[in-house]
SEGURO-336709 format. One record per residue: residue in one letter; y negated, z, x negated of N, C-alpha, C, CB in turn. Coordinates in steps of 0.02 Angstrom, whole numbers, plus 50000, padded with zeros to 5 digits. Atoms other than C-alpha are relative to their C-alpha. Last residue first. Glycine has a CB too. Example, Ala and Ser with C-alpha at 12.3 -4.5 7.8 and 13.67 -1.06 7.14 Angstrom:
<sites>
s500594999750042500535035749316499455003750039499774992949980a500595000049955502255039049385499405000049955499995006250050
</sites>
This chain:
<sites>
x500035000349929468594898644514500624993550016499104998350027x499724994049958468944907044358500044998450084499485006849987x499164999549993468834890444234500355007050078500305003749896x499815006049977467064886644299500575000350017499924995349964x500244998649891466304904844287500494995349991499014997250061x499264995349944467424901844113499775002850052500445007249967x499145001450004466654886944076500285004350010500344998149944x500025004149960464684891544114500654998150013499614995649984x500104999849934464814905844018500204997950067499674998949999x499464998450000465264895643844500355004050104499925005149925x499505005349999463854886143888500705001449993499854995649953x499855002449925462714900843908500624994450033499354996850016x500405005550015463244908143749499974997250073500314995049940x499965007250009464064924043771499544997150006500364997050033x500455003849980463584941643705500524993650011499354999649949x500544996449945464614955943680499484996950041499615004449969x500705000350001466154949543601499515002050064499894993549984x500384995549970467744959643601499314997750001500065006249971x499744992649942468754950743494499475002050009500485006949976x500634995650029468224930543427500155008250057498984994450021x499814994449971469894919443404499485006549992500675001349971x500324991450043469284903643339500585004450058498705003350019x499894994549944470194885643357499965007449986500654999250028x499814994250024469714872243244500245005250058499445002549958x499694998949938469764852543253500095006149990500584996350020x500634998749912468254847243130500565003750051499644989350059x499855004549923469764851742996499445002050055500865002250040x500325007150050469614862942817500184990950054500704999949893x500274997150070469974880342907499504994149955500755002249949x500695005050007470604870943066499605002349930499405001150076x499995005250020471764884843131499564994249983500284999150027x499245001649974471744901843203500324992749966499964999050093x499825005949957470084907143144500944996549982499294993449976x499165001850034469974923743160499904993850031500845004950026x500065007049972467944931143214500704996449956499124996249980x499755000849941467984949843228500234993550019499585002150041x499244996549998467684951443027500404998850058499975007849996x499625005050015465974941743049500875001450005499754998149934x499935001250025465394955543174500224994149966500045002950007x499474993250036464914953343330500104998749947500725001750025x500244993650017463424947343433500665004449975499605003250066x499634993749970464164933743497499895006850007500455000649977x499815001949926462904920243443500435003850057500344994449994x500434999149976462854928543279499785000750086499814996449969x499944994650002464584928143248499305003350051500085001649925x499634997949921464454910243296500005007150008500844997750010x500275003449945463364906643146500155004250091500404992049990x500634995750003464184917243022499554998050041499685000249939x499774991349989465904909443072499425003950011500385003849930x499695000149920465124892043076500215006850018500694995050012x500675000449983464504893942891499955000950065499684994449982x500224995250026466244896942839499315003750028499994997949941x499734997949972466904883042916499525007850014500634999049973x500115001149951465804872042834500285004750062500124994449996x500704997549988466024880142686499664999150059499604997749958x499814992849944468094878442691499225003950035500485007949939x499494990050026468284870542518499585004550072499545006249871x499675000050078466854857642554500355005149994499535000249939x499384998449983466284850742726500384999449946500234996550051x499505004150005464344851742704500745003449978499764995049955x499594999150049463224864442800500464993449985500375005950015x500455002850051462084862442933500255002249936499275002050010x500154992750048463364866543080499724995349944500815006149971x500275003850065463454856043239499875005249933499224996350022x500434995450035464584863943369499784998149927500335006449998x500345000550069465664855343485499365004349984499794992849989x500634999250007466554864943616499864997949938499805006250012x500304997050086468194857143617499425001350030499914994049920x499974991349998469374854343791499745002749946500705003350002x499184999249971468704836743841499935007249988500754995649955x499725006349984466874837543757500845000250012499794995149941x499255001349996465984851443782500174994750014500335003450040x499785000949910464074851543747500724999749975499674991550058x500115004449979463224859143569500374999350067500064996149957x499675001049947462974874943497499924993750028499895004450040x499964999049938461844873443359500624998450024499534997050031x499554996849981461494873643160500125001350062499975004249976x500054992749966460464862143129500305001350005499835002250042x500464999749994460264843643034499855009850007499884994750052x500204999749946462264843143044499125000049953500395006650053x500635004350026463154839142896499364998650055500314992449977x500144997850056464834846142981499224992949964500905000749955x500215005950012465314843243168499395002549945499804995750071x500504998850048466424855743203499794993149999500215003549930x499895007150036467554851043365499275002849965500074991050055x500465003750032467984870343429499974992149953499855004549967x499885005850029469324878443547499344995149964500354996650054x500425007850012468824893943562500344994549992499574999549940x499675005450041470064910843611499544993350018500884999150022x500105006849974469124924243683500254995549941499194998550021x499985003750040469854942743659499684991750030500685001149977x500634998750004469724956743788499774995349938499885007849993x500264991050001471264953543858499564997149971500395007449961x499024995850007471854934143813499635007249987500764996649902x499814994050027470144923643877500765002649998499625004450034x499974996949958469794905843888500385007049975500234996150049x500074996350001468864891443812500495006850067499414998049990x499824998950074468854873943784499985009249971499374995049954x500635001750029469484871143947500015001849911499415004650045x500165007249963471334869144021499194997850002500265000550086x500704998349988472074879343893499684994250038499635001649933
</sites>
């Protein structure tokens, strides 16, 4: 993956750097190939993760159910797998205009 983001069919695979104990819950800037993403939750048994799911879901506009995370469960280093979302985030956007050209 040569960003932190790129599609398999109608699926988008994330690469995410959580950053737990956050103030807010937001999208943040890409750093190397992670989209960080501050989540206002602490990093206990998986809550942080957890919280991030229902977050991002949002942000996608799809269910929580649609959102598989691939690895990172109880690790800032995670990697989602979100199907068929309907909405992106501008920043996510911005990387795969970037990656396609």
């Amino acid at each position: 993956m040569s960003c932190c983001c790129q599609w398999q069919g109608d699926t988008l695979v994330l690469n995410i750097l959580g950053r737990p104990r956050a103030k807010k819950t937001k999208i943040g800037k890409v750093i190397g190939k992670q989209l960080e993403v501050h989540v206002a939750e602490n990093p206990v048994r998986g809550r942080a993760t957890a919280h991030l799911v229902t977050f991002l879901a949002g942000e996608f506009d799809v269910p929580e159910k649609a959102i598989t995370v691939v690895f990172g469960v109880y690790n800032v280093n995670k990697q989602l797998r979100i199907a068929a979302p309907k909405r992106l985030p501008a920043v996510i956007a911005k990387q795969l205009d970037a990656a396609s050209r």
